[in-house]
N, C-alpha and C positions, 0 to 999 in steps of 0.2 A: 956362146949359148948352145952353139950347134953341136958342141961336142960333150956338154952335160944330158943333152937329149939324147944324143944316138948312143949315149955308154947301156950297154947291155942288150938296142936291140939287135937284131937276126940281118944279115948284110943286106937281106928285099929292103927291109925299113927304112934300114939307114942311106943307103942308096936316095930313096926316096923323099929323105929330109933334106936333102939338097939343094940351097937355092929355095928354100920354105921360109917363108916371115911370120916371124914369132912375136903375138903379141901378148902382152900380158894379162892372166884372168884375175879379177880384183873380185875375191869371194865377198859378201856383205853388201856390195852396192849395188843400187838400185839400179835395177833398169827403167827405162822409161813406159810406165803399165798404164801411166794416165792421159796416152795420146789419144784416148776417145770422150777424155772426160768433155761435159758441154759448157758453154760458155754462161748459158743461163737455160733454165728449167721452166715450164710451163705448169704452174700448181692448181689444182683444184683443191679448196678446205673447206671440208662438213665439219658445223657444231651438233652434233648430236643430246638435244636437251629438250624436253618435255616443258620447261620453265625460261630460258634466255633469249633476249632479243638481241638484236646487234646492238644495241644501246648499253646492254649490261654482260656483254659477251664478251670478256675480257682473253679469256682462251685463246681464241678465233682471233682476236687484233693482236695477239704477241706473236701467235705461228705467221699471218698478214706480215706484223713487221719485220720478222725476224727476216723473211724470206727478201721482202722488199729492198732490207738492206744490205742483204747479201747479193742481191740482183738481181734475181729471179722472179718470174712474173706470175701475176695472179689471173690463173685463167675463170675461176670462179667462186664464190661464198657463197654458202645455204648454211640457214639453220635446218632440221631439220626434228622431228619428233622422234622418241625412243621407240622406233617401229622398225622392225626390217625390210622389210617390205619397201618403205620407202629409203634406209638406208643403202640396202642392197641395189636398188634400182638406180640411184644414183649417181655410184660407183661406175655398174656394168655400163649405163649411159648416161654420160656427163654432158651435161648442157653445152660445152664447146672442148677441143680436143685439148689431153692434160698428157703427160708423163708421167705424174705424179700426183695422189688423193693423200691426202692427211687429214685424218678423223676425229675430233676429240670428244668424249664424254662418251659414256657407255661399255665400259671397259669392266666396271667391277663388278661386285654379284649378287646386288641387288636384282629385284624378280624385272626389274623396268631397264635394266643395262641389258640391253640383247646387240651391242654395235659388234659383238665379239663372234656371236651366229651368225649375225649377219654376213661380213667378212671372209669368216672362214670357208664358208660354201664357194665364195669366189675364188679365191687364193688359188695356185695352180702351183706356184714355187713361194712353201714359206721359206724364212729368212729368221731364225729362229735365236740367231744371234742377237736379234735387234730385242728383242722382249727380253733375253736372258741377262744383258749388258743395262739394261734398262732397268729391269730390278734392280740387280748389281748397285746399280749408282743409289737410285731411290733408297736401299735400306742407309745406307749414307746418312742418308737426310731422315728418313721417318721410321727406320726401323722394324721390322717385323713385319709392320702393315704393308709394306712394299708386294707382300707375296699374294694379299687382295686383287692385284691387276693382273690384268688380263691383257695389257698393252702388246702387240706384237705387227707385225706386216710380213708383205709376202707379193708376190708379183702376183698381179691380177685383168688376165688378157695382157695389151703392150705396157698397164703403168704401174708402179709402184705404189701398191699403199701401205700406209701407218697407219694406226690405230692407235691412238693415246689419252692416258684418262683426260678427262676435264677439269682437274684441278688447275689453276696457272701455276703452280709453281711446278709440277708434274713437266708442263707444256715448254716453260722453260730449259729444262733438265735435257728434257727430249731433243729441243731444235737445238740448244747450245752446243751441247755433249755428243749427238749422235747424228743427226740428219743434216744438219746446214755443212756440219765439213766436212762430211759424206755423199752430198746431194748431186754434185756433177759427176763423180767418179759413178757412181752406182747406174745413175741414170747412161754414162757410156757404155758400161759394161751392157745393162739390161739390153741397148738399143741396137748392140755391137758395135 
């Protein structure tokens, strides 16, 4: 091996490959990037709805379960009204410490969906991936109407939020697809 290396270079070089151990570089494989991913996440979920209780809030208990069964812990649930004000405040201070806020309902553009304002003023590092992937999939499914949402996230202060409509089957799409098997990796990264 020592003598396919040193053909052609300058005698300093080759000199200096001498007694050098040569290991092989394997272009394509991964290195190990998910040694900060977390073992489980601490979630805050706002329903954002003017009309749902937790009784008929079916949104909010599939993000609850999706997460639960993944492992991850619910550090808090609010409904909450199509307001920013109280949206926004929320967010900035959550009733107990989260990693992570996941939103749903208030996304489209309707005069009474402002979860999108609300948000955005927060956001410090959007993530613009996650809305553009998110459509992507949705017109999949509904076509055209996909390009009505306004779904996106973005870091906001130390935690990640999501923003996603309130439809359930939207809610599904979002945790199945994008967030739950991106959720420990992302949240290492953010945390370092």
């Amino acid at each position: 091996m020592l003598d396919a290396c040193k053909r052609g270079l300058p005698q300093e070089r080759e000199s200096a490959l001498r007694g050098a151990t040569f290991r092989p570089i394997l272009l394509g494989v991964a290195h190990d990037h998910h040694h900060s991913d977390k073992a489980s996440v601490r979630v805050g979920i706002i329903t954002v709805s003017d009309t749902r209780s937790e009784a008929d809030d079916t949104s909010g208990q599939r993000i609850r379960d999706a997460l639960v069964d993944s492992g991850h812990e619910i550090a808090f649930y609010r409904i909450v009204k199509d307001e920013p004000d109280q949206i926004a405040g929320l967010i900035a201070a959550p009733p107990s410490p989260v990693q992570v806020v996941i939103t749903n309902g208030g996304t489209g553009l309707a005069p009474r969906d402002t979860t999108f304002e609300a948000v955005s003023g927060l956001i410090e590092r959007e993530m613009p991936g996650f809305g553009e992937i998110f459509r992507t999939l949705s017109y999949e499914q509904i076509g055209a109407a996909a390009m009505l949402s306004r779904a996106t996230a973005g870091i906001a202060g130390n935690s990640v939020v999501f923003c996603l409509p309130g439809s359930t089957k939207a809610v599904d799409l979002a945790m199945s697809k994008l967030i739950v098997p991106q959720l420990r990796h992302l949240v290492g990264l953010v945390e370092g």
